[in-house]
C-alpha positions as CSV (number, residue, x, y, z in Angstrom):
1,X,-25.5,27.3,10.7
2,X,-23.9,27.7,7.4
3,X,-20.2,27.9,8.8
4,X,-20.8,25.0,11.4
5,X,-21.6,22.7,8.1
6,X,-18.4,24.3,6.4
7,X,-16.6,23.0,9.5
8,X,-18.2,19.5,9.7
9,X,-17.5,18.7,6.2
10,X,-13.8,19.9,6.6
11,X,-13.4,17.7,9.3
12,X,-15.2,14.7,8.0
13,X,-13.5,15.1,4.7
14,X,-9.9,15.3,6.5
15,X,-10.7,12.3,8.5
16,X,-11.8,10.3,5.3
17,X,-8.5,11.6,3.5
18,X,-6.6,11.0,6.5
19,X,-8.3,7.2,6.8
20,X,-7.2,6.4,3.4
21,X,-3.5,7.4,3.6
22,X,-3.3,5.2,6.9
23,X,-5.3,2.3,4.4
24,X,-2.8,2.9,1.7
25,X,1.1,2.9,3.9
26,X,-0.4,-0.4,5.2
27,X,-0.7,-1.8,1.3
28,X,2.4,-0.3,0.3
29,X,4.1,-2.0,3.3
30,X,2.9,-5.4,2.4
31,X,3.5,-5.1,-1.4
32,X,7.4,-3.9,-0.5
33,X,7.4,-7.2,1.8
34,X,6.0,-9.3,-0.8
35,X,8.7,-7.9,-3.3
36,X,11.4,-8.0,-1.2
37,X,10.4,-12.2,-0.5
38,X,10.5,-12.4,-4.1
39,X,14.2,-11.8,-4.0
40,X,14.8,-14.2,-1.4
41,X,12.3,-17.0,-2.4
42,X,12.9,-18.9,-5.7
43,X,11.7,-21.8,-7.1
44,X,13.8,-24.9,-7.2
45,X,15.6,-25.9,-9.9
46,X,15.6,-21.9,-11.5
47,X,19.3,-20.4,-11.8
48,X,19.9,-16.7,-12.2
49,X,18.0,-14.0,-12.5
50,X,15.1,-15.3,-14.3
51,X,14.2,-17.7,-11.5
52,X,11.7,-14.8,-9.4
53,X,8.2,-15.6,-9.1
54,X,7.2,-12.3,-11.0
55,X,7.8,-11.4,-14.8
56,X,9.5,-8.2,-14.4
């Protein structure tokens, strides 16, 4: 019984891992996205580099 519950949680905990690595390409897909629209999408009336939507 003991190595069936071994197993179990090893492949529960894998899944879950697994679940969030899938959860976390999609983010990092839509913030390089949102970054790279950054670059293209200025606000009128800005000139050079100073005229992106973020700080940096």
């Amino acid at each position: 019984m003991g190595p069936l519950l071994v197993v179990l949680l090893l492949a529960l905990l894998l899944f879950g891992a697994g679940f969030a690595l899938n959860l976390l390409w999609w983010v990092a897909v839509v913030v390089l996205v949102l970054w790279l629209v950054g670059f293209v999408v200025r606000p009128p009336g800005s000139g050079g580099a100073r005229g992106r939507w973020y700080r940096w």
